[in-house]
N, C-alpha and C positions, 0 to 999 in steps of 0.2 A: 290491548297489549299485543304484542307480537311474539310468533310461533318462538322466536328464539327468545321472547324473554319468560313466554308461558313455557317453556319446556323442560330439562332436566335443572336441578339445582346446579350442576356444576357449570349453567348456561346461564343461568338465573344470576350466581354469583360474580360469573364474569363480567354481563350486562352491569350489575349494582358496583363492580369496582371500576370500570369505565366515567359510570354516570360519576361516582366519589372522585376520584381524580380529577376529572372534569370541572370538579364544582357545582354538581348538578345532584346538592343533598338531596332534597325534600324526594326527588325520583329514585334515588339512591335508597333511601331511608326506606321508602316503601316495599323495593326488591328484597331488603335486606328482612323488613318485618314479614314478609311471608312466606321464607325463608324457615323464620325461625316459630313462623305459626307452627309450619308443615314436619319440620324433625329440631326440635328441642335441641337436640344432640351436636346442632350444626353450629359449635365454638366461636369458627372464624368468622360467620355470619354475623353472630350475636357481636363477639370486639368489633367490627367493621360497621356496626348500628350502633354502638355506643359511642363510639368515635367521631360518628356522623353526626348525630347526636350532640354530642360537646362541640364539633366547628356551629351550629346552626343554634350554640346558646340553649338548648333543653337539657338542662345540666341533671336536674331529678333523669329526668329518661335515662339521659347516658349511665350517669353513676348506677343505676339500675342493672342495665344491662351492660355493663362493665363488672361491676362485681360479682353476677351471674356466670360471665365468661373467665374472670380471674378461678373462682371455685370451680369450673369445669377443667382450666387447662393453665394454672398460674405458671406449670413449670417451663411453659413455652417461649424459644429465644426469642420472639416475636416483639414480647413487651417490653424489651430493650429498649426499643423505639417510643414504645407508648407510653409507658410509664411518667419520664416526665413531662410530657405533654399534658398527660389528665392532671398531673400534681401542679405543674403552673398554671394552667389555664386556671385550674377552680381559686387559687391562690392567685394570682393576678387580679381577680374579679371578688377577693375577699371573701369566698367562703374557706375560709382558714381549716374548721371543723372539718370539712368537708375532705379537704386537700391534704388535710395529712398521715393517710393512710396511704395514699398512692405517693405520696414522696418518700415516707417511711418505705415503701415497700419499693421504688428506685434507690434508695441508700443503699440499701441491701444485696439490691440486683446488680451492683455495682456501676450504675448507671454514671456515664462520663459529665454530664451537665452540672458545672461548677454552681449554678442557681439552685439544684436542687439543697444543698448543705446550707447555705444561706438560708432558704425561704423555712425552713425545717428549724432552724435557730429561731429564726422570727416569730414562728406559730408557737412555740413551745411556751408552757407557761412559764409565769414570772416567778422569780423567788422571793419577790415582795410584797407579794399578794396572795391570801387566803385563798383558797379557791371557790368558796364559796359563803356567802350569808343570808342568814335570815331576816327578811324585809317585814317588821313588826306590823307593820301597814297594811301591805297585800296578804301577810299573813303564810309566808313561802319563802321557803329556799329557794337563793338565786343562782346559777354557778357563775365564777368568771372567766376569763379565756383573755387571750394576748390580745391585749388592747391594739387598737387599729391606728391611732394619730402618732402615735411615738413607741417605742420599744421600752421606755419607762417611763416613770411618773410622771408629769408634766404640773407645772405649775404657768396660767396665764394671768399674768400678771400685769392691767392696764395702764402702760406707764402714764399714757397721754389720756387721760379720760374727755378726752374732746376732737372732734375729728373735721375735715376739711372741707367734706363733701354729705353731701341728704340723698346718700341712694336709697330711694324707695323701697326696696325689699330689706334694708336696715333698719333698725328701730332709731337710729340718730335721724332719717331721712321721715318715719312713721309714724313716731309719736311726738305726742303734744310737746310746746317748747318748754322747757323748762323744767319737765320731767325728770331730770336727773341733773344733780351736781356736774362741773367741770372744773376741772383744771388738771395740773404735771403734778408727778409722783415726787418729793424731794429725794435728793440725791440718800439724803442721811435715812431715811427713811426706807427707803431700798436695800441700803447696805446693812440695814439694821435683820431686815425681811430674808436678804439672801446668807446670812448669820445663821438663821432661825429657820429656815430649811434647810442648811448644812446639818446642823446640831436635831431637828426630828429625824431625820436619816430616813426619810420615808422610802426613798430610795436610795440606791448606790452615785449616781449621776445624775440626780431628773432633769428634762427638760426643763430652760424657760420660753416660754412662750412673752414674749413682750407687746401682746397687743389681748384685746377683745374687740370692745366697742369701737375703741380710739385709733389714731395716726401715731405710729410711734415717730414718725419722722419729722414730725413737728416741736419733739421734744427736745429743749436747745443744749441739754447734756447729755445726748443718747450716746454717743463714745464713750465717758465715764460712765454709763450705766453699762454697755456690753464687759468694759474692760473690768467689772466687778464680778459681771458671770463668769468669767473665763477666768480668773484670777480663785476664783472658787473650784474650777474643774468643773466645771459644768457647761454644754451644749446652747447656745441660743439661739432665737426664732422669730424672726419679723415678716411684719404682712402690712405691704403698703399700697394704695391707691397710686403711688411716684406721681401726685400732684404738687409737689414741693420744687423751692427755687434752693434749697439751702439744707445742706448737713450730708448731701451725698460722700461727700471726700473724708468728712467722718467717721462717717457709718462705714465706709468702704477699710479705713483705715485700724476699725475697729474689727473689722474681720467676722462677723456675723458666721454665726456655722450654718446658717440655715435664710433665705431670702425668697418670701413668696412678692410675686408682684401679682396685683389683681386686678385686672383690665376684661371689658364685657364686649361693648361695640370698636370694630376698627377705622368708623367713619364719624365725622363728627356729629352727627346727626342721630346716629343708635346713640354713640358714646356718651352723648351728655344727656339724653335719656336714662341710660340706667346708671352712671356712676353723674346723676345729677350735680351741678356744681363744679364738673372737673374740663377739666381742658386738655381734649386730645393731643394735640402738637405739643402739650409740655410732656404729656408721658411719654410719646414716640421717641420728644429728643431726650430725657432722661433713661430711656432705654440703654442707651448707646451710651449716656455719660455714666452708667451704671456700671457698662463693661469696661469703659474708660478708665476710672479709676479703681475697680476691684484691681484691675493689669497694672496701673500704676502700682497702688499699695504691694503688690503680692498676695493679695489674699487668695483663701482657700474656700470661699464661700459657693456653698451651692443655692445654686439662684430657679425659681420654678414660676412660671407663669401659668397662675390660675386664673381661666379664660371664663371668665361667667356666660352661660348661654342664655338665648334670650332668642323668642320669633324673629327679633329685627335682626339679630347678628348671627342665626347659627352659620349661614354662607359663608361667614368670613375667619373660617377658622384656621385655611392654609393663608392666608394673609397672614394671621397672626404667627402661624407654625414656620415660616416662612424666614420671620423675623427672628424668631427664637433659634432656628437653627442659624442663622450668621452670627448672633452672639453668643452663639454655645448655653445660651437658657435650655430648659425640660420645658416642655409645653403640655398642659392639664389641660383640656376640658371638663367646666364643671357646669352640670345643668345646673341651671340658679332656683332659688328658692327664697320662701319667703320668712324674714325671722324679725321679731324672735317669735320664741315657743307659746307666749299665752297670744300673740295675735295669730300667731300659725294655726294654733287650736281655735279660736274663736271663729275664723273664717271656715276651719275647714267643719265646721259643726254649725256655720253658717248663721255664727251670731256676729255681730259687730257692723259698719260701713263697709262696704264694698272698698278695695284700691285698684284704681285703672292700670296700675302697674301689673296687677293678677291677669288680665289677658296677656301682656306679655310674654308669660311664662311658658315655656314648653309644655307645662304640665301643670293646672290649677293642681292647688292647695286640697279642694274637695274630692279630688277623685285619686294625689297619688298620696293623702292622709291615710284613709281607708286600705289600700292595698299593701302600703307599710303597715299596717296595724295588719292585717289577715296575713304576711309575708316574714314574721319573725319569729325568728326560732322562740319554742317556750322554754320561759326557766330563767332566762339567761339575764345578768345585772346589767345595768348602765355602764357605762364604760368613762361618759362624765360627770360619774360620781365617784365611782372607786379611782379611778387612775388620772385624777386633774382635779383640783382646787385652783378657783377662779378670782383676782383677787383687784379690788378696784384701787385706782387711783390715790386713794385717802386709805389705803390699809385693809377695808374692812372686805369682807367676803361676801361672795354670792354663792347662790343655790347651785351655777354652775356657767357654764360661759355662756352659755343661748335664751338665759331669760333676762330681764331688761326692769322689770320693774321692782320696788321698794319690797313691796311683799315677798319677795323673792330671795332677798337678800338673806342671808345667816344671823344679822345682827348679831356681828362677832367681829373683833380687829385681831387679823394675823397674829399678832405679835401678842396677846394675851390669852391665847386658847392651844391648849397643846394639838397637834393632828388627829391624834385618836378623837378630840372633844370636836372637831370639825368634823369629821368624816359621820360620826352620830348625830351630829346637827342637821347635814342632809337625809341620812335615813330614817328621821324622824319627821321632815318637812312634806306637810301634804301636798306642794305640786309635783311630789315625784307620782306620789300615785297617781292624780288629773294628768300628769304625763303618760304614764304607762297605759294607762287604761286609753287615751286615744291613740297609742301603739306609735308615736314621736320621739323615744327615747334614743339613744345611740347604742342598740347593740345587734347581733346579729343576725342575717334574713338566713329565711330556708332556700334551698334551691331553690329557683324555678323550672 
C-alpha cells in the first residue's frame, strides 16, 4: 500500500473515492472497509462501501452497511442522491422485499425520481390476496408478497395446445410423443372460460396469458379470441416463436396489450439448435412484418424480445439488441433453462437420461438447482400457485404452467369448480411439496 493510502483516513478516503469514481470497486471497497474497521464512527466511509458494494452486485454487504450508515446519519442531504439508486437497483433485480424500505424512505425524502412512486405501487401488496397461508403439507405458514410475472392474477390459458417447433429445453421438444393431447381451444369454449373468470372476480382485471405449452399463433381464430379478452376489460399476453407464415395482420389488428417474441440463436446454425424445427430468416423477416403491421393497424401493443441464452449464442446479443432497437422492441436477455419441473428435478437430482442440450446451457440444471434451493427466502408461497391458474386447451387445469405431465394435472374442468375449489386442489397436490423441497418453486431469493 502506499504512504498516502496507509496514512491519515481523510487520505485513505480520498484514495477510496478516486479508486469509486474511477470504477476501480473491489480497490475502492477495501480502503473503504479499513476505514470503517479503524473508527466505526466514519458514516461516509461506511455509505461510500455500501454503495460500492451495490454497483459490484454484493447486495446483502451493501444493505448491511447501508442501513448501518442510514442509523448513524439518515438526516443527511447526501441521500438525496442515494436513495433511489439503492431502491431501484435492488427492485430492478427483483429483490422487491428488500427494495422497499429504501424507496419508502426516497418517497418521503422527497426524492425527484418519477420510478420511484411506480416501483413502490408495484411492490405493494395486493388486495386480492391473503397475505398469507397455511400449506397442510409442509405443515407451515407461507407469506405472500407482489407477485413478479403480472401485477394481477393472471390466468394461462393454452389456446393452441400444440406447437411448431421441438426445443429441447421444452417438454413439447423432451418428452415422449404422444405424451399429451393436442389440438385449439374452441372459440365457444373460451368465451364460456372468460364469462367464468369475470363472474369468480378473482381479481379486478387479471391477466390472460394466452399461451403455455403451445403456439398461440397457430390458432386460426386468434383475433376472435383477443377481441373477447379485451371486450371483457381485461389485459392480454402472447409468446411466440414468429415461426409462422399466417395470422400476423390479425393478431396485429387485434391489438394484443402484451407481445413476447422468443428467439435463442441469431445465426442459423445456434438457431435451429435450440429453437429446433424453426427457421431463422422467417423470424428475422417476421420481425419487421411484426412492426409492419402493428404501424399499419395502430396498435398499442407492447412487444419484448425474450432472447434465450445459450454457450452457442450468448455473443450475439447486440445483434439481437441491435435489431430490437430499429424496431422499437424491449430487448430481455433470459439465461435458458431446462423445463419442465419433474424433468428439471430428475436431472438435477440426477435421475433420468442425460440431454445433450444440458451442456448447452450456461448453467447445468445440477449445480444452479441446488443454489436456488440454499438462495430463497424462507417462509414465503409460490407465486404460481396463488396468483395464476394454468388451463389446458380442452378446459381442464394443471398444477401450474411449468409441469407437463398427467399426474400433475388437477383433474378438474375450469368451468365446473369454483376458484376457491382450484386454488385447494393445488395446495393439497403433492408435487408442490417434491417442488419446494428441491427449492424450484417461483418465489423469492435472499440477497446475495
Amino acid at each position: 500500500m502506499s504512504a498516502h493510502a496507509a496514512g491519515t483516513i481523510e487520505a485513505r478516503m480520498a484514495l477510496a473515492m478516486e479508486h469509486q469514481a474511477a470504477g476501480r470497486l473491489e480497490e475502492a471497497a477495501a480502503l473503504y472497509e479499513g476505514i470503517v474497521a479503524e473508527d466505526p464512527r466514519q458514516v461516509n466511509a461506511r455509505h461510500n462501501l455500501g454503495m460500492t458494494r451495490l454497483h459490484r452486485g454484493e447486495f446483502a454487504g451493501a444493505v448491511r452497511a447501508l442501513e448501518i450508515a442510514w442509523a448513524q446519519d439518515g438526516a443527511n442531504p447526501g441521500w438525496q442522491q442515494s436513495l433511489p439508486m439503492i431502491g431501484l437497483t435492488l427492485f430492478d433485480r427483483l429483490h422487491w422485499e428488500d427494495a422497499q424500505p429504501w424507496l419508502a424512505r426516497a418517497a418521503v425524502a422527497g426524492c425527484g425520481e418519477p420510478r420511484i412512486y411506480a416501483a413502490l405501487e408495484r411492490i405493494s401488496p395486493r388486495d386480492y390476496l391473503e397475505p398469507e397461508v397455511f400449506d397442510a403439507r409442509l405443515g407451515r405458514t407461507l407469506l405472500r408478497y407482489a407477485p413478479r410475472e403480472s401485477p394481477t392474477y393472471v390466468y394461462a390459458i393454452d389456446v393452441a395446445g400444440t406447437c411448431n417447433l421441438k426445443c429441447p429445453t421444452c417438454p413439447v421438444g423432451n418428452s415422449p410423443i404422444g405424451s399429451r393431447a393436442k389440438g385449439f381451444m374452441e372459440v365457444d369454449l373460451f368465451r364460456r372460460i372468460v364469462e367464468k373468470i369475470v363472474a369468480d372476480g378473482a381479481a379486478a382485471r387479471p391477466e390472460i396469458f394466452l399461451f403455455n405449452w403451445g403456439e398461440p399463433l397457430l390458432h386460426p381464430k386468434l383475433g376472435e379470441i383477443l377481441g373477447l379478452i379485451h371486450a371483457a376489460g381485461m389485459p392480454s399476453h402472447l409468446s411466440t416463436n414468429l415461426n409462422v407464415d399466417r395470422g400476423l395482420r390479425e393478431m396485429a389488428k387485434a391489438n394484443p396489450t402484451n407481445l413476447k417474441i422468443s428467439i435463442s440463436g441469431f445465426t442459423p446454425q445456434a438457431y435451429e439448435r435450440t429453437h429446433a424445427g424453426g427457421n431463422l430468416a422467417l423470424v428475422k423477416s417476421n420481425l419487421y412484418r411484426v412492426r409492419h403491421e402493428l404501424d399499419k393497424a395502430g396498435a398499442t401493443t407492447r412487444v419484448w424480445v425474450g432472447h434465450h441464452l445459450y454457450r452457442n449464442n450468448v455473443h450475439q446479443q447486440e445483434d439481437v439488441a441491435a435489431v430490437c432497437r430499429e424496431l422499437g422492441f424491449e430487448h430481455h436477455p433470459i439465461v435458458a433453462f431446462f423445463q419442465p419441473l419433474e424433468r428439471l428435478i430428475e436431472v438435477a437430482e440426477g435421475r433420468g437420461a442425460p440431454h445433450p442440450i444440458l451442456d448447452e446451457l450456461l448453467d447445468h440444471p445440477r449445480d444452479y438447482v441446488p443454489r436456488l434451493r440454499d438462495g430463497r427466502r424462507e417462509g414465503m408461497d409460490c407465486e404460481l400457485r396463488f396468483n395464476q391458474t394454468a388451463i389446458n386447451f380442452d378446459g381442464t387445469v394443471a398444477l401450474c404452467c411449468s409441469v407437463y405431465e398427467e399426474a400433475n394435472m388437477l383433474g378438474a374442468n375450469f368451468l365446473e369448480h369454483s376458484h376457491e375449489d382450484l386454488q385447494a386442489r393445488k395446495y393439497a397436490h403433492p408435487f408442490c411439496e417434491t417442488c419446494m423441497k428441491a427449492g424450484v418453486q417461483y418465489s423469492p431469493a435472499r440477497l446475495p
